[in-house]
C-alpha atoms as a printed R data frame, in Angstrom:
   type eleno elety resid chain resno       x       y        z
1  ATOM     1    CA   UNK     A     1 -72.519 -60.270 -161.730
2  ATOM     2    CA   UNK     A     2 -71.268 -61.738 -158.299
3  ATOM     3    CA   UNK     A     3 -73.469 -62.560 -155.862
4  ATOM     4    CA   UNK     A     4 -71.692 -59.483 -153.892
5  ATOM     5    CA   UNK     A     5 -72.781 -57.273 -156.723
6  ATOM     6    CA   UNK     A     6 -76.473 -58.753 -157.002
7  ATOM     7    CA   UNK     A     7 -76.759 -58.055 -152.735
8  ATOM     8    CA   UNK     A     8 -75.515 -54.560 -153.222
9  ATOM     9    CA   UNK     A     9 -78.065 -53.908 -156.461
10 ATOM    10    CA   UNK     A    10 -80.473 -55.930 -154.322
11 ATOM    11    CA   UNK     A    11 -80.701 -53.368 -151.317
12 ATOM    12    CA   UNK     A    12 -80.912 -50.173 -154.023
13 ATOM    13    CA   UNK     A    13 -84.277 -51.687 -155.793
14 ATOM    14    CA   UNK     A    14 -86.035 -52.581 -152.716
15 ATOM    15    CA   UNK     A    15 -86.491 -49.016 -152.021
16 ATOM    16    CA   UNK     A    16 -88.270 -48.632 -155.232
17 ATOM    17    CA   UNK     A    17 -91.472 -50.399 -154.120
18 ATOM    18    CA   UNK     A    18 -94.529 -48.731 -154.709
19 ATOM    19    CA   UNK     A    19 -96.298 -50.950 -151.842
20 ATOM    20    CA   UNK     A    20 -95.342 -51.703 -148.417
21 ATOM    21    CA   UNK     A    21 -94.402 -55.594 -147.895
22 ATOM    22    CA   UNK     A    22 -95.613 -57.084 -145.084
23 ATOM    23    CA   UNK     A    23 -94.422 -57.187 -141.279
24 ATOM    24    CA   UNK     A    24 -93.156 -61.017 -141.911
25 ATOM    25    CA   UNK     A    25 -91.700 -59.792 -145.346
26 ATOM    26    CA   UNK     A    26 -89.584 -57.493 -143.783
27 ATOM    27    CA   UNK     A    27 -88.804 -59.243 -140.996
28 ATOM    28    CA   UNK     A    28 -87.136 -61.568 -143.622
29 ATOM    29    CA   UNK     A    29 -85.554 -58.714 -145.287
30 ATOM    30    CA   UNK     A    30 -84.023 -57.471 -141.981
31 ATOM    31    CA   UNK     A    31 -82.745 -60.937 -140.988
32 ATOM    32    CA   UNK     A    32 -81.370 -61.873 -143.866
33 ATOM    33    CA   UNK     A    33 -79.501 -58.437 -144.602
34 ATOM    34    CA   UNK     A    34 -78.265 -58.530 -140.849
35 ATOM    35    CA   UNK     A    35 -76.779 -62.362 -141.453
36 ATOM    36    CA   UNK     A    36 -75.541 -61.551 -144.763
37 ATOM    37    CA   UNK     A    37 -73.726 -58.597 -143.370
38 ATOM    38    CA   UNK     A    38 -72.939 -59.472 -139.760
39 ATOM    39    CA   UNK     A    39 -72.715 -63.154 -139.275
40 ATOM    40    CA   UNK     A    40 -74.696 -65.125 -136.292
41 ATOM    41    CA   UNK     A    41 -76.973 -63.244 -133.771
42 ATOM    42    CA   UNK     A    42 -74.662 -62.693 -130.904
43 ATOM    43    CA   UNK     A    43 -76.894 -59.488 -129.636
44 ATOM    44    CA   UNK     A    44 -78.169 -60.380 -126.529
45 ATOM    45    CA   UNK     A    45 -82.498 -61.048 -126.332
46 ATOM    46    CA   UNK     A    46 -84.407 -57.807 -126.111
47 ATOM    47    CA   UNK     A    47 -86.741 -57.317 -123.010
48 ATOM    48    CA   UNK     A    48 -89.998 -58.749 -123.050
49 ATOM    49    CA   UNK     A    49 -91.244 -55.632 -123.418
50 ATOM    50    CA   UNK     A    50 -89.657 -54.412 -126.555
51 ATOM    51    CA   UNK     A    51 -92.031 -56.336 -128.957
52 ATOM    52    CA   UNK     A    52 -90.613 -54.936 -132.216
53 ATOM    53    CA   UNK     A    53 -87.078 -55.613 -131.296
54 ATOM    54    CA   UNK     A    54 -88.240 -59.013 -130.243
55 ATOM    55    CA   UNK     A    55 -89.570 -59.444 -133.329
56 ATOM    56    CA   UNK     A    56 -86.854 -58.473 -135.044
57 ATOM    57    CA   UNK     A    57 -84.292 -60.610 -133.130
58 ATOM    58    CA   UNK     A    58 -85.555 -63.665 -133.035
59 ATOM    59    CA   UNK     A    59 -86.315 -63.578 -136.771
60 ATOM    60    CA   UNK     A    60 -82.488 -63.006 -137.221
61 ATOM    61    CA   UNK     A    61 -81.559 -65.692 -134.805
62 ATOM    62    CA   UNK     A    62 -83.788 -68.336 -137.058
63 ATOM    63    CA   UNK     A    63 -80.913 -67.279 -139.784
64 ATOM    64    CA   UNK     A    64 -78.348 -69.027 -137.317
65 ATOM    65    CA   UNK     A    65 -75.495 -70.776 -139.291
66 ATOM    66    CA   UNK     A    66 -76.289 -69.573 -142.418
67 ATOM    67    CA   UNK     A    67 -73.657 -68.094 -144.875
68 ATOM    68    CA   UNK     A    68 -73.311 -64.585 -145.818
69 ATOM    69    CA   UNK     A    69 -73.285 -65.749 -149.139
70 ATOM    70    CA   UNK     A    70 -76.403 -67.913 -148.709
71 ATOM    71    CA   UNK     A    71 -78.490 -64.904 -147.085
72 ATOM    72    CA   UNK     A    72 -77.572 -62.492 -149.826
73 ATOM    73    CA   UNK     A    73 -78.541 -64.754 -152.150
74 ATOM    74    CA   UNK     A    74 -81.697 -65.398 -150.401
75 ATOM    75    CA   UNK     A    75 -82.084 -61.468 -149.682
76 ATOM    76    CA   UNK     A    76 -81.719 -61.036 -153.758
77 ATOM    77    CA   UNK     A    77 -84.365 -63.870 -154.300
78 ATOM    78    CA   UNK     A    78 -86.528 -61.978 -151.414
79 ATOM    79    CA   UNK     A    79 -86.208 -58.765 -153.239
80 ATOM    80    CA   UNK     A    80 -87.290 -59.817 -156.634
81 ATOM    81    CA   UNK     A    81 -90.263 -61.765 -155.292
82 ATOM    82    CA   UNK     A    82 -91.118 -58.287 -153.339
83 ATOM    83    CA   UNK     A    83 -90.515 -56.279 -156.618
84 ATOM    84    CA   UNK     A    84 -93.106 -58.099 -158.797
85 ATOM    85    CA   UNK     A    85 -95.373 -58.256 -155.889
86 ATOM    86    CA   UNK     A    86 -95.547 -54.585 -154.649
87 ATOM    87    CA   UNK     A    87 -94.363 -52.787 -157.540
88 ATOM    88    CA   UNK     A    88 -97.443 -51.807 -159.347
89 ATOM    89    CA   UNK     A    89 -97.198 -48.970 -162.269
């Protein structure tokens, strides 16, 4: 399976979890699925008063320069760590 395919299966099992990850866990999960499938931040900065946003964009800005192919691969490693971490039967 291509790394492609493993992104795609990737974003179907995360929303198995049985636990909610952590704000800084999905902050990860949201940067690296936004450089993976968008490229480089070129939003421009939230307000200062739109904290969440904030949040959100400058986590996706840290991704700066790396590949799509390099994020999905890091989403896919992201999403297995999250699976055996939260996913309690």
């Amino acid at each position: 399976m291509g790394y492609q395919e493993q992104f795609i299966a990737a974003q179907e099992k995360i929303k198995s979890l049985t636990e909610r990850p952590g704000n800084q866990e999905l902050l990860d999960l949201y940067a690296l699925y936004k450089q993976a499938t968008e490229g480089d931040n070129n939003t421009n900065e939230p307000g200062l008063f739109d904290v969440k946003e904030k949040f959100k964009w400058n986590q996706w800005n840290s991704k700066q320069g790396m590949t799509a192919e390099d994020a999905m691969r890091e989403y896919v490693l992201l999403v297995d760590t999250l699976l055996s971490k939260y996913n309690h039967s």
